[in-house]
NUDOKE-901632 format. One line per field, with one value per residue: x, y, z of N, C-alpha, C, O in turn; residue in three letters; residue number from 1. Coordinates in steps of 0.2 Angstrom, whole numbers. Layout:
N
n_u	c(X|...)
n_v	c(Y|...)
n_w	c(Z|...)
ca_u	c(X|...)
ca_v	c(Y|...)
ca_w	c(Z|...)
c_u	c(X|...)
c_v	c(Y|...)
c_w	c(Z|...)
o_u	c(X|...)
o_v	c(Y|...)
o_w	c(Z|...)
residuo	c(ala|...)
num	c(NUM|...)
END
This chain:
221
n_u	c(-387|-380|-384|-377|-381|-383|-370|-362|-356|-355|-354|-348|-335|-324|-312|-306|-301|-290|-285|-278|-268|-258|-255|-246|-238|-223|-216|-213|-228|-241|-258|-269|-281|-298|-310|-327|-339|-332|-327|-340|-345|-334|-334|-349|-345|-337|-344|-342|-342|-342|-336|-325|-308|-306|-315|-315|-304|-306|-316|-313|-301|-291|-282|-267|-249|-234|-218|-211|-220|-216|-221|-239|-255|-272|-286|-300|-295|-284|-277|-262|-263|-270|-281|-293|-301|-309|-308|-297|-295|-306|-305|-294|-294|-307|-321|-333|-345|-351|-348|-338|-322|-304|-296|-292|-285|-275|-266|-251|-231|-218|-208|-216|-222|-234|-249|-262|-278|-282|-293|-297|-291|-276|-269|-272|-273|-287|-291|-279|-267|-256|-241|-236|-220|-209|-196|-199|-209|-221|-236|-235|-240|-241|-244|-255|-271|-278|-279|-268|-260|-259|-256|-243|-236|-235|-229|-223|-205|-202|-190|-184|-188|-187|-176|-164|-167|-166|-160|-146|-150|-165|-174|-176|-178|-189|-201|-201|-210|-228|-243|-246|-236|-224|-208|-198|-188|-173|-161|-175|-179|-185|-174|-158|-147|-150|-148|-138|-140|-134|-131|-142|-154|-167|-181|-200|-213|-231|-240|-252|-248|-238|-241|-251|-241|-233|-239|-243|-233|-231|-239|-251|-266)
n_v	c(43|37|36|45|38|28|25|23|13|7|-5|-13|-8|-2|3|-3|-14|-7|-2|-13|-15|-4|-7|-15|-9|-4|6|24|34|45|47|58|70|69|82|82|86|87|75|69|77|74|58|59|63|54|42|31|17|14|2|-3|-1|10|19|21|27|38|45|41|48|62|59|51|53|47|40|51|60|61|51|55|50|51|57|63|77|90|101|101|92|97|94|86|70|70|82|86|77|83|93|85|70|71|82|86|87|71|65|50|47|42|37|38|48|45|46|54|60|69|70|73|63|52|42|32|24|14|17|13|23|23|12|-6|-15|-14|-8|-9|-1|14|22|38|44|55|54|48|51|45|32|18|2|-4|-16|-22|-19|-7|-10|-19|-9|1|-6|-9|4|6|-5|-10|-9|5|14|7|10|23|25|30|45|51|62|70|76|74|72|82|94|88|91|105|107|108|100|102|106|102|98|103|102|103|103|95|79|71|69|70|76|76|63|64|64|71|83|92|103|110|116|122|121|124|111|105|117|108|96|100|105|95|84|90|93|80|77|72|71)
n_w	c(-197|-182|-164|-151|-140|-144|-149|-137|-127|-113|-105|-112|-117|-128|-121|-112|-118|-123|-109|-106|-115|-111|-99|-102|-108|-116|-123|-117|-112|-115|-107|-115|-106|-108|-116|-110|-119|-131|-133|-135|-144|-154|-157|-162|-174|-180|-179|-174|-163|-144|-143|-150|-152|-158|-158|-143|-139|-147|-136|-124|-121|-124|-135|-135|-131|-137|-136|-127|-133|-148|-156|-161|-156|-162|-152|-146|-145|-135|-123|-124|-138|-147|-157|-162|-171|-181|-182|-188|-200|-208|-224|-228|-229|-231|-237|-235|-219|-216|-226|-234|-233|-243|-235|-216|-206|-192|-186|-181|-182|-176|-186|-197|-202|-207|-201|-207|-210|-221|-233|-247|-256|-253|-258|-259|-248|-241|-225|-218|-210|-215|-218|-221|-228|-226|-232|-241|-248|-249|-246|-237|-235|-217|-213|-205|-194|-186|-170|-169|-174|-162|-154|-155|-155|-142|-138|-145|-157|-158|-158|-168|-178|-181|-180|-192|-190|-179|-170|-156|-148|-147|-139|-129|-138|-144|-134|-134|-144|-148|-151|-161|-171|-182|-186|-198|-212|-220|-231|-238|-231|-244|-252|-260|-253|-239|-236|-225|-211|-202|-207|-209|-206|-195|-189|-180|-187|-192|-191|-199|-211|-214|-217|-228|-238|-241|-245|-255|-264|-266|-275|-272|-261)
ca_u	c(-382|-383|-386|-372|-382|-382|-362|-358|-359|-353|-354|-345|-331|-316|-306|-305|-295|-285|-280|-274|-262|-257|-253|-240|-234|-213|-211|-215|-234|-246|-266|-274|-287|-303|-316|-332|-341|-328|-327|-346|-344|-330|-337|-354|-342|-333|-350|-337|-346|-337|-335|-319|-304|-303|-321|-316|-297|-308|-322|-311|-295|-288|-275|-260|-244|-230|-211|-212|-222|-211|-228|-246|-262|-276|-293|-305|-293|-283|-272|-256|-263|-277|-283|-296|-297|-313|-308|-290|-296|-308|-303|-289|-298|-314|-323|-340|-347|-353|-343|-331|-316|-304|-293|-293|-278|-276|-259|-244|-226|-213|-205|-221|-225|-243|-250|-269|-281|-284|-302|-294|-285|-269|-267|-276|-274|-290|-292|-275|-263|-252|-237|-232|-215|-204|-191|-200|-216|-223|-236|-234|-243|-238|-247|-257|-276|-279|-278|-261|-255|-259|-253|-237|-234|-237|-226|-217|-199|-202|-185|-179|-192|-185|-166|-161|-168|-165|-153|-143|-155|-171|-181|-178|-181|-199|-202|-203|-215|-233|-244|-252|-231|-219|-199|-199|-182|-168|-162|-180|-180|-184|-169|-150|-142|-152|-145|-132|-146|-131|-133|-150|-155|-175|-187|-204|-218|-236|-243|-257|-244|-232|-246|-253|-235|-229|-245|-244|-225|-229|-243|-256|-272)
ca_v	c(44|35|45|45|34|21|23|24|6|5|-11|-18|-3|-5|8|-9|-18|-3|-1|-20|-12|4|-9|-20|-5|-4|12|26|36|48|49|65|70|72|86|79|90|89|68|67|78|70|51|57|63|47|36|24|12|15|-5|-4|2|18|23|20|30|45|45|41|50|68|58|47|54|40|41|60|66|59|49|55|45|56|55|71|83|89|106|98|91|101|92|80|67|73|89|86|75|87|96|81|66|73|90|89|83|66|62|47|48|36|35|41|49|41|48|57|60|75|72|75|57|52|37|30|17|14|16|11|28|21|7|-12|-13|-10|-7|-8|6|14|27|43|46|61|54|44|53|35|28|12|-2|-5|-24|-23|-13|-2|-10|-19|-3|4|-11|-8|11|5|-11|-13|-7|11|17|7|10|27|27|34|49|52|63|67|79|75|71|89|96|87|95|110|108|106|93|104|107|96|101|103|98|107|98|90|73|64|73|64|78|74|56|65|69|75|91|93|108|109|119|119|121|121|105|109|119|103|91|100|107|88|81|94|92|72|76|68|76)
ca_w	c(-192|-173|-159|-143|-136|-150|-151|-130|-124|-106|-103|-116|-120|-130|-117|-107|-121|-122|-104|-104|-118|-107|-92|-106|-112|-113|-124|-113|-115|-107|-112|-112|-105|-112|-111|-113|-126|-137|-134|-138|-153|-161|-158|-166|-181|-184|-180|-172|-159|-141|-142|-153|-147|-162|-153|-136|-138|-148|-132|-116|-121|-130|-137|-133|-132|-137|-133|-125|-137|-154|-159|-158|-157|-162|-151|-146|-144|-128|-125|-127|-143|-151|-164|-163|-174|-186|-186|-193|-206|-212|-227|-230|-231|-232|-234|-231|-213|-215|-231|-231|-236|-245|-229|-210|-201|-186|-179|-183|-181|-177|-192|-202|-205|-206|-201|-211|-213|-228|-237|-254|-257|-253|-260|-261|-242|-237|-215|-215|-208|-220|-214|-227|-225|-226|-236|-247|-251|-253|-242|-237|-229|-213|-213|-197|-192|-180|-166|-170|-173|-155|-149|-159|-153|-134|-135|-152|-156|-160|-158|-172|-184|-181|-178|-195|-190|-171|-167|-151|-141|-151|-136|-127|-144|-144|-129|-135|-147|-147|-151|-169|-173|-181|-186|-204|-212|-224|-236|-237|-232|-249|-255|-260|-250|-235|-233|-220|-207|-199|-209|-210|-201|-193|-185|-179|-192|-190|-194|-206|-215|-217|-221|-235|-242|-242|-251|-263|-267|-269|-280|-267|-262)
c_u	c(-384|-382|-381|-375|-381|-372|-361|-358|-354|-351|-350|-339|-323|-310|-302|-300|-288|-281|-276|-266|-258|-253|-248|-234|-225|-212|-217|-222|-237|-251|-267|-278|-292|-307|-324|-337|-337|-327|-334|-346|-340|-334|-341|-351|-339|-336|-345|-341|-339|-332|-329|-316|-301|-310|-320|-309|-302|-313|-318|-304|-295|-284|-270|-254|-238|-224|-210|-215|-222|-219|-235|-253|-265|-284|-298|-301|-290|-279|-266|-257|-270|-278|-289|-297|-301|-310|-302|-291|-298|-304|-295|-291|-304|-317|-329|-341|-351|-351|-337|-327|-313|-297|-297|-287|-279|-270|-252|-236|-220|-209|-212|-223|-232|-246|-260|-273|-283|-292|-302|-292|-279|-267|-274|-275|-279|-291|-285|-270|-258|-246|-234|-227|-211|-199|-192|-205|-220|-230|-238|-238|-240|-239|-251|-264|-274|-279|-272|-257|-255|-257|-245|-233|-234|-231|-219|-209|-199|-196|-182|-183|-191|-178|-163|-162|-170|-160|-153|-146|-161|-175|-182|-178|-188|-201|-206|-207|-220|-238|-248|-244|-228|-213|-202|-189|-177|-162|-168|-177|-179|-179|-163|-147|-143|-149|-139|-136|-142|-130|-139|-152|-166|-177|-193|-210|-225|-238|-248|-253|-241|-237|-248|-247|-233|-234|-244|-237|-226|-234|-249|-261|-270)
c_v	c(41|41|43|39|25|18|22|17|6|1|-15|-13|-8|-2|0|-12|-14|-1|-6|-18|-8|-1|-14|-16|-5|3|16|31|39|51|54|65|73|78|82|81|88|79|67|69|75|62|49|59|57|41|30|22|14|5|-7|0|9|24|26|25|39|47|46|47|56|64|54|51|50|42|49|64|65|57|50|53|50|52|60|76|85|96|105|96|91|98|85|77|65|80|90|83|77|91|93|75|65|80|91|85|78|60|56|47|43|34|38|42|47|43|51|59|67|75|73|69|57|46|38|26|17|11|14|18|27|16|2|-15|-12|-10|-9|-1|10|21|30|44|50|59|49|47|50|34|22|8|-5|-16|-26|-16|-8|-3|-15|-13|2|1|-9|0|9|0|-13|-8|-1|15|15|9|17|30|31|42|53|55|64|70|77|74|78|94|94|90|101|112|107|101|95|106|101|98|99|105|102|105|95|84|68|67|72|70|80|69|59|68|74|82|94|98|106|113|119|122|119|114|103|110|113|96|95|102|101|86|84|93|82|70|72|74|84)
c_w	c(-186|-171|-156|-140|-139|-150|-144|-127|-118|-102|-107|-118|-122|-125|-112|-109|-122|-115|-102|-110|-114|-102|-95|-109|-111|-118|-120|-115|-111|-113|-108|-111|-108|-110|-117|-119|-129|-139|-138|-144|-158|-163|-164|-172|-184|-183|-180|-166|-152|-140|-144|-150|-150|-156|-146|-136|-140|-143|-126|-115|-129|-134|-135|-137|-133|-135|-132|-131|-147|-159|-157|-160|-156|-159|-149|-144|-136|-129|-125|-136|-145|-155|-163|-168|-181|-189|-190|-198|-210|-217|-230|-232|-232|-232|-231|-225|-216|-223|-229|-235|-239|-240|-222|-207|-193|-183|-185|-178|-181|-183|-198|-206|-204|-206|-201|-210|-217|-230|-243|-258|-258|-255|-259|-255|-239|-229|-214|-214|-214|-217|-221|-224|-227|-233|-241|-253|-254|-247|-242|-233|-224|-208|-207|-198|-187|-176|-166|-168|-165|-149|-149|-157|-145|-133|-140|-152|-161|-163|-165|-180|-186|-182|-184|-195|-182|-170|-159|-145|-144|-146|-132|-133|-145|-140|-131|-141|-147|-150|-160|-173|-176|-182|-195|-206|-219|-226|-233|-240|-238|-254|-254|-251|-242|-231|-228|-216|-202|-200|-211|-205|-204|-188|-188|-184|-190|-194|-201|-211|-218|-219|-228|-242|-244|-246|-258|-268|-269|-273|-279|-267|-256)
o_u	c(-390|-380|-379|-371|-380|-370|-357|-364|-348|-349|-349|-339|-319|-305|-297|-295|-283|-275|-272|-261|-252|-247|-246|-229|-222|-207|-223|-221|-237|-251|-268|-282|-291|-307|-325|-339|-340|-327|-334|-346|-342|-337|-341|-354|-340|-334|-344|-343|-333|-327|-326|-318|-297|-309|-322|-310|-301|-316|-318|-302|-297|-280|-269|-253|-236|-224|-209|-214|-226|-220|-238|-256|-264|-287|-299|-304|-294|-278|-264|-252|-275|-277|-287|-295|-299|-310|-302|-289|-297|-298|-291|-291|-307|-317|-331|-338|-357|-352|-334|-327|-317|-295|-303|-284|-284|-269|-250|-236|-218|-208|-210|-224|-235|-244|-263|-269|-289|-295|-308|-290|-276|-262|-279|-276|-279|-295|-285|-270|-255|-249|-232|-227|-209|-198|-187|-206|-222|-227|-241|-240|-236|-237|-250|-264|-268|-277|-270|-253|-251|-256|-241|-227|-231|-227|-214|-208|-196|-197|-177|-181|-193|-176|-158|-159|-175|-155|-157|-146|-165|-180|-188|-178|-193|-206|-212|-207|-220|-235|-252|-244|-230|-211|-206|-186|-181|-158|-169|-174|-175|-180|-161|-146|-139|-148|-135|-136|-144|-129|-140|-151|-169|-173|-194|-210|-226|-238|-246|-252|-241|-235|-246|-247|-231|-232|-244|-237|-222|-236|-252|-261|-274)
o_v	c(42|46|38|35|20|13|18|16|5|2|-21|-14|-13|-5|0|-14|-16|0|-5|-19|-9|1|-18|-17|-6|6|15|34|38|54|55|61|79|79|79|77|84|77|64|66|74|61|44|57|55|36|25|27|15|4|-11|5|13|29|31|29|44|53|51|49|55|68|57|52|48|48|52|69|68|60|46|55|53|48|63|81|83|98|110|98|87|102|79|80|62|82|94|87|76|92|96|75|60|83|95|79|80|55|56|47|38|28|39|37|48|43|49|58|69|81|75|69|61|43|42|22|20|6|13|17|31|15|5|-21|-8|-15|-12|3|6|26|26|46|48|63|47|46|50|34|20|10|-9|-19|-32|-10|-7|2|-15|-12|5|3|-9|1|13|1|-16|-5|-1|19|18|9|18|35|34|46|57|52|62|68|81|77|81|100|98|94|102|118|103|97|91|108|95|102|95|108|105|105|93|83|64|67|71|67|84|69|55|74|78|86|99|97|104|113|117|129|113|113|100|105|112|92|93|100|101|85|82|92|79|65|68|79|89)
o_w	c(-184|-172|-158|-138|-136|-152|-145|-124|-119|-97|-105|-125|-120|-124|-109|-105|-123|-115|-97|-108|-116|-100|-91|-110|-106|-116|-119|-121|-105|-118|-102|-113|-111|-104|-122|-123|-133|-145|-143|-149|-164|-168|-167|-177|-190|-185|-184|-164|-154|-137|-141|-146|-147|-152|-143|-130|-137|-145|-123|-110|-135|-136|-130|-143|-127|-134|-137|-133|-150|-165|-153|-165|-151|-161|-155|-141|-132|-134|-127|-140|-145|-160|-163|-172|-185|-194|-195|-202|-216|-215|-233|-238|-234|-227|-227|-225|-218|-224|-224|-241|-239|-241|-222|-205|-189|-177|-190|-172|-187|-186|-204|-212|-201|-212|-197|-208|-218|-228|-246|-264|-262|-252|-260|-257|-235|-229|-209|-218|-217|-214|-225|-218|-233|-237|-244|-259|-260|-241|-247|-227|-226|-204|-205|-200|-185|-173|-160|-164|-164|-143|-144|-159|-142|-128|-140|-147|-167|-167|-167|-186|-192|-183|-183|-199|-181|-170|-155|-139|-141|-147|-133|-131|-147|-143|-131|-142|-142|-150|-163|-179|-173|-177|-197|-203|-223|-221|-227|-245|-238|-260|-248|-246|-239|-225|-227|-217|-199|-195|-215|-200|-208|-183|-194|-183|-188|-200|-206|-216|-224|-223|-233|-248|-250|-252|-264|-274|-273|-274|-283|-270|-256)
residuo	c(unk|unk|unk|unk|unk|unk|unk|unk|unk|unk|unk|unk|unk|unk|unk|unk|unk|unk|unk|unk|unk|unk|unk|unk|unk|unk|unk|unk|unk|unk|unk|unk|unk|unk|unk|unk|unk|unk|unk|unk|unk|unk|unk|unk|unk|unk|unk|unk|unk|unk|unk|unk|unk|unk|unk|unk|unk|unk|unk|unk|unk|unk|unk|unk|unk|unk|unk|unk|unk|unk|unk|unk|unk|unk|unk|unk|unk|unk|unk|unk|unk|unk|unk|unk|unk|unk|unk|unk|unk|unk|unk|unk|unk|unk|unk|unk|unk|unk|unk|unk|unk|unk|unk|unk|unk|unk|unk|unk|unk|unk|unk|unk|unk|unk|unk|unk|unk|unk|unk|unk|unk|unk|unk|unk|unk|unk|unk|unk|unk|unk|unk|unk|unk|unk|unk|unk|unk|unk|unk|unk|unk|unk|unk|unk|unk|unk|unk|unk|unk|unk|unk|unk|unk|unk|unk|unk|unk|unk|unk|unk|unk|unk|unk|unk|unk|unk|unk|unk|unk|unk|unk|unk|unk|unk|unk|unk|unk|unk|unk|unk|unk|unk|unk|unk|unk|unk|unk|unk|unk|unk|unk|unk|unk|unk|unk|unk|unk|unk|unk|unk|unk|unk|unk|unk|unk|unk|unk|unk|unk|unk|unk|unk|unk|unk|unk|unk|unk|unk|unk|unk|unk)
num	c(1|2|3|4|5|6|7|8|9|10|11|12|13|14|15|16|17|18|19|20|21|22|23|24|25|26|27|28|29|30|31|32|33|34|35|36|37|38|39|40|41|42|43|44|45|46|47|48|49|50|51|52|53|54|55|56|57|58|59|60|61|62|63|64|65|66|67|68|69|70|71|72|73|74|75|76|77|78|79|80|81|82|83|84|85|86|87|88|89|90|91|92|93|94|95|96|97|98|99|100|101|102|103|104|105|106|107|108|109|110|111|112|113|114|115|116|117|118|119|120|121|122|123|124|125|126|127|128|129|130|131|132|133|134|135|136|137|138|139|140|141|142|143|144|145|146|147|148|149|150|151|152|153|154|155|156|157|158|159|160|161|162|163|164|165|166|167|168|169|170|171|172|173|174|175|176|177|178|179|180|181|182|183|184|185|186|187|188|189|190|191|192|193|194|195|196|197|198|199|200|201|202|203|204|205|206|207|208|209|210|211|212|213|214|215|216|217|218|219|220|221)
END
């Protein structure tokens, strides 16, 4: 394993090419703040260099929060969004500490999507992003890394990648969830009598809970 010191490069940080993204951005975003324990601990878990911009997102920042909340990028953890971005994948894409997995969760979504990189678990994609989605129970490759895709949450056209499943208050319904919740759905999602999200009733579910329920029902890990 490197030490902290081998991973923290200061002089060269990826947080730098991340805040020329921040200052491009058009959908709207607020990074969390770090505590520093919990940054140094996670980093030295994910033996990410801070040179990259996964390193540099899981060291300078809890988190990014993307259109009020809708999409959340996982970095050391924050109290809006508890989760930092070893400790969640434990016991999902990995169980022992220092094990690799055959992806890495990188960010999730209120409706209980899950966005990957792929380590060759998910397909023949490898370092590419891959999004599980609710109503497919499929994951898919989204054709772009890791720093596409953070380009692509900050800048890309999030709304329509979403619009089948947007209803009419949804953002003061995000609100009020928190950042280890998501709405879990009735009629489930990949369910014919869903296709009317107009009748879909939702409330909020812990997270954990609706990740492992959903894997299990599509016969994932």
């Amino acid at each position: 394993m490197k030490s902290l010191k081998e991973l923290i490069d200061t002089s060269n940080s990826g947080w730098k090419l991340v805040e020329g993204w921040l200052k491009e951005a058009t959908n709207s975003y607020e990074v969390l703040p770090q505590n520093p324990k919990r940054a140094d601990e996670e980093l030295l878990r994910a033996q990410i260099t801070t040179k990259s911009p996964m390193g540099a997102i899981i060291h300078q920042s809890g988190g990014i929060l993307i259109d009020g909340g809708w999409l959340r990028i996982l970095g050391s953890g924050s109290p809006k969004l508890n989760r930092g971005i070893m400790e969640w994948n434990k016991g999902k894409s990995f169980d022992k500490e220092g094990e690799k997995g055959g992806f890495l969760l990188i960010a999730d979504d209120v409706l209980g999507g899950y966005f990957a990189i792929n380590a060759g678990a998910l397909g023949d994609a490898i370092g590419q992003v891959y999004y599980f989605a609710q109503d497919t129970l499929q994951w898919e490759s989204l054709e772009c890394g890791y720093s596409d895709f953070i380009f692509w949450a900050l800048r890309g056209d999030i709304r329509q990648f979403y619009e089948t499943f947007k209803w009419k208050d949804w953002s003061e319904d995000v609100k009020s969830l928190n950042g280890n919740q998501v709405f879990s759905f009735y009629p489930f999602l990949w369910t014919e009598e869903a296709r009317d999200f107009r009748k879909v009733d939702r409330k909020p579910m812990a997270i954990d809970e609706n990740y492992h329920f959903t894997m299990e029902f599509a016969g994932r890990r």
